[in-house]
C-alpha positions in Angstrom: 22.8 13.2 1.7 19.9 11.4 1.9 21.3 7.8 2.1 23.5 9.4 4.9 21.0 10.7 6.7 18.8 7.2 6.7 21.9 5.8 8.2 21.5 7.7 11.6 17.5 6.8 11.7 18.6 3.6 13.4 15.0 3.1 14.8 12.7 4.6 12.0 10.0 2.4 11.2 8.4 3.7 8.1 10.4 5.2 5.0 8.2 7.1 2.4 10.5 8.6 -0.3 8.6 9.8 -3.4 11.6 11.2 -6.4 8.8 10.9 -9.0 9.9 13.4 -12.0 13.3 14.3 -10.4 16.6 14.1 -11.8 17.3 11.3 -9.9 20.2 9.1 -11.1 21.7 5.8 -10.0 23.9 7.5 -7.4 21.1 8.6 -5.7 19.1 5.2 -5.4 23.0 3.8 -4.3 23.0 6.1 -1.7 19.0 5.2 -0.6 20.3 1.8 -0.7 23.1 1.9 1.3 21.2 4.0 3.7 18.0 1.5 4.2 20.6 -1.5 5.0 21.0 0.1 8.3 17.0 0.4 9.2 16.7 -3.0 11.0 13.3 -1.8 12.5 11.6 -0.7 9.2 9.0 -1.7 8.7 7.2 -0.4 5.6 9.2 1.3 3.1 7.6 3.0 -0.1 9.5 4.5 -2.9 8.8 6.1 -6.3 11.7 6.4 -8.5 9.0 6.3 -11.5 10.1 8.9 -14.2 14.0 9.1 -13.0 17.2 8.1 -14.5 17.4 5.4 -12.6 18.8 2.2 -14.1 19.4 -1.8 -13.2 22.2 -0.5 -11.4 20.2 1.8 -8.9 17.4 -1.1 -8.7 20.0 -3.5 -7.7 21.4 -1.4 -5.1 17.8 -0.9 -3.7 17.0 -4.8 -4.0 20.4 -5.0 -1.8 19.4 -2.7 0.8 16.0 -4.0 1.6 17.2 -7.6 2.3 18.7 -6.9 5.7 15.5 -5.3 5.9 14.3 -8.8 8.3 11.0 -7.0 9.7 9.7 -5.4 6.6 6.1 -6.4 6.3 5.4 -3.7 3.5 6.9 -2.9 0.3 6.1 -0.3 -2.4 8.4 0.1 -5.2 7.8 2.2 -8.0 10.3 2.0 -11.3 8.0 2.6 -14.0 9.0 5.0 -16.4 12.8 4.2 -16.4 15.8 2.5 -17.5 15.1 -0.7 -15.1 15.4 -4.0 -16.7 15.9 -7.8 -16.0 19.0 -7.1 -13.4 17.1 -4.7 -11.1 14.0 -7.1 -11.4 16.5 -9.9 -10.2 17.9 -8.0 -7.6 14.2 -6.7 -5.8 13.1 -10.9 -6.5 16.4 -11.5 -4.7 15.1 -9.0 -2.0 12.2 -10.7 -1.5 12.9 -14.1 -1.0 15.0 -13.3 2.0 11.8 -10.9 3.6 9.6 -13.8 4.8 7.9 -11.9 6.7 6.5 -9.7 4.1 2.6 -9.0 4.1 2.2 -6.3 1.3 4.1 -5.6 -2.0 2.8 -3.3 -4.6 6.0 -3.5 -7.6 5.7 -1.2 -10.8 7.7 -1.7 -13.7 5.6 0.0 -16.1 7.4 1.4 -19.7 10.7 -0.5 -18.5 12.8 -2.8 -20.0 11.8 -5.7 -17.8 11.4 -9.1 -20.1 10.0 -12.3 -19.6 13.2 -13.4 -17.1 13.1 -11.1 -14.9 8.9 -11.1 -14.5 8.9 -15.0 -13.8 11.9 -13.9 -10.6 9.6 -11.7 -9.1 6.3 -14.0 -9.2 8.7 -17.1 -8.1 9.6 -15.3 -5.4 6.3 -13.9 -4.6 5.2 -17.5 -4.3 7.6 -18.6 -1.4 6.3 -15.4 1.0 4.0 -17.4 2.9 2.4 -14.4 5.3 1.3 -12.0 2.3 -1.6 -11.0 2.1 -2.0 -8.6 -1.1 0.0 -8.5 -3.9 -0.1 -5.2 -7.1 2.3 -5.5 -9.9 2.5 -3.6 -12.8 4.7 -4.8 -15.8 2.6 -2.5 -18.4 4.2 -1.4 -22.2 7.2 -3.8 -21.1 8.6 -6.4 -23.1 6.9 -9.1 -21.2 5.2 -11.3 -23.5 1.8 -12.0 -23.6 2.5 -15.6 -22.5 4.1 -14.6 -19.5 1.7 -12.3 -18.5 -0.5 -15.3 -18.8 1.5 -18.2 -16.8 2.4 -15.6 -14.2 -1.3 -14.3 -13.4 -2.5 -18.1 -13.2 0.7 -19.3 -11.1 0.1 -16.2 -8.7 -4.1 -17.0 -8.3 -3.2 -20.4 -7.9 -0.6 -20.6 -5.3 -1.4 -17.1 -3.3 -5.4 -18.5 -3.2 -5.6 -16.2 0.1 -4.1 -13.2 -1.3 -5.8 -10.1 -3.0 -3.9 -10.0 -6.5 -3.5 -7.6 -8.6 -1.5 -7.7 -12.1 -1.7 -4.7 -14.4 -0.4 -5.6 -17.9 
């Protein structure tokens, strides 16, 4: 109902879904990301799936939706707390390769099943937005190695030198 409903908000600007603690399942987060293909003017979307059912293939269908998204310059996405691994990862690093125009993106994938693979997507693709301006990510209690967690902070201070960075491991 709620994807549907997105659909019709042709000029909405700014989406603010929070299904924190919910019962939300991977049909729902389809539905959220069919319905946030058709927002061509959005411009900041935030959404907390944290503590859901959701799974890779919810994330993925979220990641889809939010490339056609071509004047985004905010993103908050919050998966932390569910069954999200390496192919939702892929799917928002997909996502943000193809937003260029992105300023702010705050990503949590805390207590998921997000690996080394699917960390070094995002932070490669975090590296090629060339207007951001602040960064948060938050790949705590994941199986991302200690290694990784190392190479990505350093690749992300070096290359973003003008952007405020946080990592949360």
């Amino acid at each position: 109902a709620i994807g549907n409903g997105l659909q019709t908000l042709k000029q909405l600007q700014k989406v603010d879904l929070n299904f924190r603690y919910t019962k939300v399942y991977d049909a729902g987060a389809v539905a959220i990301g069919n319905g946030l293909q058709a927002l061509k003017q959005l411009q900041e979307v935030t959404l907390y799936f944290s503590y859901t059912k959701v799974t890779d293939d919810g994330a993925v269908a979220i990641g889809n939706g939010l490339q056609a998204l071509k004047q985004l310059q905010t993103i908050v996405l919050s998966f932390g707390c569910t069954h999200v691994g390496d192919g939702g990862a892929i799917a928002v690093s997909n996502a943000l390769q193809h937003l260029k125009q992105l300023q702010k993106v705050d990503l949590d994938f805390y207590l998921t099943r997000v690996t080394d693979h699917g960390a070094f997507k995002i932070a490669n693709a975090l590296q090629q937005l060339e207007q951001l301006k602040k960064v948060g990510l938050v790949f705590g209690d994941t199986p991302v190695t200690g290694n990784a967690k190392k190479t990505i902070r350093e690749a992300l201070q070096k290359v973003l030198t003008d952007v405020e960075v946080s990592v949360d491991w």
